[in-house]
PAZAPA-4460 file (N, C-alpha, C; in steps of 0.05 Angstrom, whole numbers, plus 32768, in hexadecimal, padded with zeros to 4 digits):
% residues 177
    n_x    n_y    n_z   ca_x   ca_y   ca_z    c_x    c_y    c_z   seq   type   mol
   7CB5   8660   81BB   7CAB   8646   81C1   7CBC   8630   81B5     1      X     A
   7CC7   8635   819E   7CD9   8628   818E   7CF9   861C   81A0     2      X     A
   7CFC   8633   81B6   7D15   862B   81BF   7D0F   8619   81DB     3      X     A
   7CFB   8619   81DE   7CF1   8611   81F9   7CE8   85E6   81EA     4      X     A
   7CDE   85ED   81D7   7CE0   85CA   81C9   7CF8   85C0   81C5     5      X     A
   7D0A   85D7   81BE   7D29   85C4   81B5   7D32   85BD   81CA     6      X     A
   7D31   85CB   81E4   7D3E   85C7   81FF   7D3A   85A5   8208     7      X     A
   7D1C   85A9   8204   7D11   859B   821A   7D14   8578   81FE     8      X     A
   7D12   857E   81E9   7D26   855D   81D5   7D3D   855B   81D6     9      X     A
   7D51   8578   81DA   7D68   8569   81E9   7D6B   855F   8202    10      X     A
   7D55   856D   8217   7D65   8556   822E   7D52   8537   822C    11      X     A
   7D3D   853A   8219   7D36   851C   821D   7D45   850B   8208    12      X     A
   7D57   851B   81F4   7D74   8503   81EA   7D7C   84FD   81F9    13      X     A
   7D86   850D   8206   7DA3   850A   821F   7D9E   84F4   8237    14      X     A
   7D80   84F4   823F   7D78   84DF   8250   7D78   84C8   8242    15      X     A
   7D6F   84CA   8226   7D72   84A9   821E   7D89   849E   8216    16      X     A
   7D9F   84B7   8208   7DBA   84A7   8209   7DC1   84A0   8227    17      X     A
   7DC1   84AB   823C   7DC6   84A9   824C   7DBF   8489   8259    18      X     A
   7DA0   8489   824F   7D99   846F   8257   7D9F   8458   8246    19      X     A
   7D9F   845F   8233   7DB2   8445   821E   7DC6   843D   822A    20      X     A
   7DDD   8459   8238   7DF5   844D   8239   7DF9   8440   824E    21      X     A
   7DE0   8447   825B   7DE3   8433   8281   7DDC   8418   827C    22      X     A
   7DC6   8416   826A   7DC1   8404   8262   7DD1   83E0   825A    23      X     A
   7DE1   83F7   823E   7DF6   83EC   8235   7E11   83E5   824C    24      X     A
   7E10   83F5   8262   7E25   83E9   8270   7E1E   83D7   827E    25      X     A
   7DFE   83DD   828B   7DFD   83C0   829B   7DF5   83A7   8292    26      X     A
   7DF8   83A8   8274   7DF4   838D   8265   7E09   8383   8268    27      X     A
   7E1C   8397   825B   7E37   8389   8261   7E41   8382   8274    28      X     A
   7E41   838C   828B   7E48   8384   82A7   7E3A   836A   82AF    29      X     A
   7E15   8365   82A4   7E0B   834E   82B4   7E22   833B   829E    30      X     A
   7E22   8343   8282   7E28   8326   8273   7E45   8319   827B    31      X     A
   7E5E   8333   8282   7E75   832E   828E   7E6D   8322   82B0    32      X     A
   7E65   832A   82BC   7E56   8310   82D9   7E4E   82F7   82CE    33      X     A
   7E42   82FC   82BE   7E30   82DB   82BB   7E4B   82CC   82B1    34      X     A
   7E5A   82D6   829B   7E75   82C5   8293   7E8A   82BE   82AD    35      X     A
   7E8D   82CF   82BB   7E99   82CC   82D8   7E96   82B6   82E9    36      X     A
   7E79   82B9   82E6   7E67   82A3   82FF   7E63   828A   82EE    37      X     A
   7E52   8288   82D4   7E4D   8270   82CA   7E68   825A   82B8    38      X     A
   7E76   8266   82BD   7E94   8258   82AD   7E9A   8241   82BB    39      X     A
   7E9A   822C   82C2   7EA0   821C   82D1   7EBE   8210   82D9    40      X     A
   7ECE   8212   82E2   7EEA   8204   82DF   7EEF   81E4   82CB    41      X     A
   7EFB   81E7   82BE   7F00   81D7   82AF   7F29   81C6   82B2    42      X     A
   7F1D   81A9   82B9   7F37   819A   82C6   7F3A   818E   82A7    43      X     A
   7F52   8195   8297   7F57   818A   827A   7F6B   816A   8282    44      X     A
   7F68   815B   8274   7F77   813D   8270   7F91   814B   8260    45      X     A
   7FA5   8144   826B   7FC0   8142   825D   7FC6   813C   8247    46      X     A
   7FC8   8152   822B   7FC7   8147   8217   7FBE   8135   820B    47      X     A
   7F9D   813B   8214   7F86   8127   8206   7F86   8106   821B    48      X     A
   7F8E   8100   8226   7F8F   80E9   8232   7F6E   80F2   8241    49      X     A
   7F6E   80D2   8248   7F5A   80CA   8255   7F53   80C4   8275    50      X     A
   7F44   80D2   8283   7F46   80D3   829F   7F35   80B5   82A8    51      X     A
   7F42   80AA   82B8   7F43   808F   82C4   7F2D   8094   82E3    52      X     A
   7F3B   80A3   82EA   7F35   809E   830B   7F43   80BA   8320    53      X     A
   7F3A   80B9   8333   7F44   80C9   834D   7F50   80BC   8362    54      X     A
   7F64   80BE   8363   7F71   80AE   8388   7F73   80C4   839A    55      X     A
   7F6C   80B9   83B5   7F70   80CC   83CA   7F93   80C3   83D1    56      X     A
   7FA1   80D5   83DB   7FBB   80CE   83E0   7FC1   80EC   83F6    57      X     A
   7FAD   80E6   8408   7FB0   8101   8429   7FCA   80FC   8430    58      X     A
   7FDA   8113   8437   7FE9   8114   844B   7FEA   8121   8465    59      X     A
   7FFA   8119   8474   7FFC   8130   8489   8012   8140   8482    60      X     A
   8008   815D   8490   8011   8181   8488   8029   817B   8497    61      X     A
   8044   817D   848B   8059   8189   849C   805E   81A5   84A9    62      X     A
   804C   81B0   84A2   8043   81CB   84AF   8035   81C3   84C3    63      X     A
   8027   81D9   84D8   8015   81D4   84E9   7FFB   81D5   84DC    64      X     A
   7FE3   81C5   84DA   7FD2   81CA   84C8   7FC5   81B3   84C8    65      X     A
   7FA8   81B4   84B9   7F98   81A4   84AF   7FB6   8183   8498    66      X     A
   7FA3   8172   8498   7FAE   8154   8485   7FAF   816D   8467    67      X     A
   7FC7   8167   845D   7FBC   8164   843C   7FAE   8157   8435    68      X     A
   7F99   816D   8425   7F84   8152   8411   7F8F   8150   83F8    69      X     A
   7F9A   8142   83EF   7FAB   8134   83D3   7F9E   8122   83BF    70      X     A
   7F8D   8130   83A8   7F7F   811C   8393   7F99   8116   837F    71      X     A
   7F95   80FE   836F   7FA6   80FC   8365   7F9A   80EF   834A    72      X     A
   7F93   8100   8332   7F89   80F0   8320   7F9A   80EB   830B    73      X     A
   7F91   80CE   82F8   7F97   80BA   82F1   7F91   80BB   82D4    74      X     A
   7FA2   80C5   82C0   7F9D   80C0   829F   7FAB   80AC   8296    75      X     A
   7F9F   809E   8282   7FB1   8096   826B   7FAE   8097   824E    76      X     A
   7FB4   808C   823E   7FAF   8096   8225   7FB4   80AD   8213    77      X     A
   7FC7   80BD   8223   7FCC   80D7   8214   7FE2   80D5   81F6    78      X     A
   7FDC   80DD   81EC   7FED   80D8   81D8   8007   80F1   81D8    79      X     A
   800C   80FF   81E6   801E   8109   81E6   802D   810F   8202    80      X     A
   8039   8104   8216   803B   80FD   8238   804C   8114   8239    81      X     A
   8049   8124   824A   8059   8141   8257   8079   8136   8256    82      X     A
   807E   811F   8263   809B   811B   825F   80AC   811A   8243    83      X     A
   8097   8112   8231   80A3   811A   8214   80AB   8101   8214    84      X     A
   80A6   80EE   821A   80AD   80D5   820D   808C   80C2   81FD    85      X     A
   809A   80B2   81F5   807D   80A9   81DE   8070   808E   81FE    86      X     A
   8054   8097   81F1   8045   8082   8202   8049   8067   81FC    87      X     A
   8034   8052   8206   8021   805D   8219   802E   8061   822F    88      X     A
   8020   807B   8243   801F   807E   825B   800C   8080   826B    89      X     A
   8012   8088   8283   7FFC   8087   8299   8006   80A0   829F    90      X     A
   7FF6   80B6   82A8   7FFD   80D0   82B8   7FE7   80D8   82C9    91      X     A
   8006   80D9   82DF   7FF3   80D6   8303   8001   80F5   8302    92      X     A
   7FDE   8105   830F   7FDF   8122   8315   7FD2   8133   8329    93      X     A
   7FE4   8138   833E   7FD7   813A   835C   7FCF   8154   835D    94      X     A
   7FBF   815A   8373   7FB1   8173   8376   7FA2   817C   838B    95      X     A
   7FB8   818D   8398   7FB3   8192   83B6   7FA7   81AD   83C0    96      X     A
   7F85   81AB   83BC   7F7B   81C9   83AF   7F7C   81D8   83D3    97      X     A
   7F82   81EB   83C9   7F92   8200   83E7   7FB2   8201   83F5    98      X     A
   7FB7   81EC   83E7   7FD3   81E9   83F4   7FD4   81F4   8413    99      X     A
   7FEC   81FD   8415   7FF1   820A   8430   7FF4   8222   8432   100      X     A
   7FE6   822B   8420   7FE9   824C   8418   8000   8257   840A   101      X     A
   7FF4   8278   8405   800C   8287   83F2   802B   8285   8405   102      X     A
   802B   8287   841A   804D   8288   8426   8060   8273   842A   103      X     A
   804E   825B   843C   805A   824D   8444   805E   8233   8424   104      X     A
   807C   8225   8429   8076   8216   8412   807E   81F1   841D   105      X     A
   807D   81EE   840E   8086   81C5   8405   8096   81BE   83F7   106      X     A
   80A4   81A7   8402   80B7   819E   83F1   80AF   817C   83EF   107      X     A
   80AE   8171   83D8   80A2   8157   83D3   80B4   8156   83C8   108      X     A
   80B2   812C   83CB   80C5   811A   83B9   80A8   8106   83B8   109      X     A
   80A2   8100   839F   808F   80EE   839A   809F   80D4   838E   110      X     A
   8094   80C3   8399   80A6   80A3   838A   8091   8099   837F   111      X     A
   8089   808F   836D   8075   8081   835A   8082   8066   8357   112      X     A
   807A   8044   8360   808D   8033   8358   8070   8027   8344   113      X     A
   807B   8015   8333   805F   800C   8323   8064   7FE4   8318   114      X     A
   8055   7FE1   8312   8056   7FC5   830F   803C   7FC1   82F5   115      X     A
   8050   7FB1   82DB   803D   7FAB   82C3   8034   7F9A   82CA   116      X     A
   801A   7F8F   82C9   8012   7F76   82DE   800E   7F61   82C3   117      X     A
   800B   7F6E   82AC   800D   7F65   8293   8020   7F54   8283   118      X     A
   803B   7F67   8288   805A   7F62   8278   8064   7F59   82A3   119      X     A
   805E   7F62   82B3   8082   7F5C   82C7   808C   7F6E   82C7   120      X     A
   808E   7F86   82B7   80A8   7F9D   82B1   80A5   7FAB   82CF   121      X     A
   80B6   7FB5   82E0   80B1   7FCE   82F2   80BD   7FE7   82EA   122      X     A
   80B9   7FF4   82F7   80C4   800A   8300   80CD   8023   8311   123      X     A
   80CB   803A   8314   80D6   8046   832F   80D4   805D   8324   124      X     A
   80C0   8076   8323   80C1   8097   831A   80C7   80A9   8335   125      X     A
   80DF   80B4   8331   80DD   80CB   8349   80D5   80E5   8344   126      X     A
   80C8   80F3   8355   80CC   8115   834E   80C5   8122   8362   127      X     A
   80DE   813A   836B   80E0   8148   8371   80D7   8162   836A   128      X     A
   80C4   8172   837B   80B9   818B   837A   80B1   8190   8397   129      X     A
   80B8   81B1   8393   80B8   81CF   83A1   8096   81DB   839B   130      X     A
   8085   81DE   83AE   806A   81F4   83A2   8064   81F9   83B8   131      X     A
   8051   820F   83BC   803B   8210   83D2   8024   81F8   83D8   132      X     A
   8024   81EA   83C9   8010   81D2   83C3   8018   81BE   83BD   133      X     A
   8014   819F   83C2   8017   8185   83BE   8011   8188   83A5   134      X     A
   801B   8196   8390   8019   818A   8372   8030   8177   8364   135      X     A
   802C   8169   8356   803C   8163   8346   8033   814A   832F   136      X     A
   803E   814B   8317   803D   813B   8304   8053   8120   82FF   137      X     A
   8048   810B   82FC   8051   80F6   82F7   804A   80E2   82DC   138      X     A
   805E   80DF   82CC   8053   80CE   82B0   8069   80B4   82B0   139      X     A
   8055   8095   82B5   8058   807F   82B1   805F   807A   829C   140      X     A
   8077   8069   828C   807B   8058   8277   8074   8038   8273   141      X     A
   8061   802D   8287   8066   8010   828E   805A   7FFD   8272   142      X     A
   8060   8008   8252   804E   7FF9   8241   8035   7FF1   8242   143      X     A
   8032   7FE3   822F   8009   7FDD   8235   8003   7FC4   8249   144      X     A
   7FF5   7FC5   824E   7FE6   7FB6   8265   7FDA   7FCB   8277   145      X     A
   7FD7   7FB0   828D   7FC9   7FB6   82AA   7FE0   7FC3   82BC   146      X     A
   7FDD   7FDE   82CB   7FF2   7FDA   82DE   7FEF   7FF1   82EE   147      X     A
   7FFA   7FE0   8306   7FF6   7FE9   832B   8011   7FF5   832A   148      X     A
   8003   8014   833F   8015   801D   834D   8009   8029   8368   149      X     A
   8026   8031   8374   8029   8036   838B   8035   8058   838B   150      X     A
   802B   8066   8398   802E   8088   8397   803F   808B   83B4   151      X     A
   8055   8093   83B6   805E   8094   83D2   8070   80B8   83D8   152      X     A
   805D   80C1   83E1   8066   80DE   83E6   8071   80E7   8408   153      X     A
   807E   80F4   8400   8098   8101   841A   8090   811B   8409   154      X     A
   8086   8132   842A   807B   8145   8424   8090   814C   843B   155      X     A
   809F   8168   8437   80AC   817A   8451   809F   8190   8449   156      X     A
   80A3   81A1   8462   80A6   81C3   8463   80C0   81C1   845C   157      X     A
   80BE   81E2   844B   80DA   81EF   8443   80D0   8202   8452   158      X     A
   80E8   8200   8466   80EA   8218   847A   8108   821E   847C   159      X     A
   8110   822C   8470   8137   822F   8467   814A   8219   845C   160      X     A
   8133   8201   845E   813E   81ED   8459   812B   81DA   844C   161      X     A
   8134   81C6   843E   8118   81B0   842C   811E   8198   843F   162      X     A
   80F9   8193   843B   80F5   817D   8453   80F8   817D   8469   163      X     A
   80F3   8193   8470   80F1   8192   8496   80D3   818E   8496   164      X     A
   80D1   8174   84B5   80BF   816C   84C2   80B2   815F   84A8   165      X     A
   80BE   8143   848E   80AB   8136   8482   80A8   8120   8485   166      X     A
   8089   811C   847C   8073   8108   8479   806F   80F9   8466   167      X     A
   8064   80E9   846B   8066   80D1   8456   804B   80CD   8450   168      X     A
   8046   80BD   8438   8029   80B9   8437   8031   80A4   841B   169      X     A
   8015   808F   841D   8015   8085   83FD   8006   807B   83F5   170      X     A
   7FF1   8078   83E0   7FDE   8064   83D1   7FE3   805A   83BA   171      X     A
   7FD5   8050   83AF   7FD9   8037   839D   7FBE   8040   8386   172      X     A
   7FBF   8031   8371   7FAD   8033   8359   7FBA   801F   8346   173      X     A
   7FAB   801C   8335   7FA8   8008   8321   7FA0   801A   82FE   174      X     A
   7FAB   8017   82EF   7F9F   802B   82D7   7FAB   8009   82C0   175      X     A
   7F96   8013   82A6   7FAA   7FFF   8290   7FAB   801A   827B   176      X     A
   7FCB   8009   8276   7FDF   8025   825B   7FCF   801F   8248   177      X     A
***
């Protein structure tokens, strides 16, 4: 009778490790989902700077295709500006969520012209960039004050070549350094 009790407390260990360990995995699995799902995307300010605003700045696809939708947001105050020069600046940072997909790509020339409405000073930022997506970064030097600019993008397909079939597009904003 003795061997017939030990049998029958080992298999009811074996079921409860067993069930601990299912247990234990699908805790872990719901708690790794819930971190998956409840994490929210997080858009950081450029070396602490301060977010101003959003401009729309659409273009049309030199591809066959839907308009680019082109946000373009607006910091200043950062105390340390990606270009590595000392502020104040303004940094204009576009973002063209989908681009035109993983194959096909873009070739941009963005012209930023700006005006201190404060001091008079102008100026003129170019930049050139290659992505699948209308991205690109831009950092203003126009000193402190008030000051307007103007965003003027030339978007091509790179199709063996940069800038075939480009478009133009441009808006305007106002930020103070």
């Amino acid at each position: 009778m003795r061997t017939a009790d030990c049998s029958a407390r080992r298999s009811v260990r074996g079921v409860r490790r067993r069930g601990r360990a299912v247990a234990a995995a699908g805790a872990s699995a719901a708690v790794l989902a819930a971190g998956c799902v409840a994490v929210p995307q997080a858009h950081a300010s450029p070396y602490g700077a301060e977010y101003v605003r959003s401009i729309r700045c659409d273009s049309a696809n030199p591809w066959p295709g839907a308009r680019l939708r082109i946000v373009v947001d607006v910091y200043t105050g950062g105390a340390f500006p990606t270009d590595g020069l000392p502020g104040p600046a303004i940094t204009l940072s576009s973002n063209n969520p989908g681009g035109v997909g993983p194959v096909l790509e873009l070739t941009m020339l963005t012209t930023v012209t700006w005006r201190n409405l404060s001091t008079g000073r102008t100026g003129t930022v170019r930049v050139p960039t290659r992505a699948h997506a209308a991205d690109w970064d831009v950092v203003l030097h126009p000193g402190r004050g008030a000051v307007r600019f103007t965003v003027h993008q030339k978007i091509g397909a790179m199709a063996f070549n940069p800038m075939v079939n480009p478009q133009y597009s441009s808006c305007t904003g106002t930020a103070v350094a």
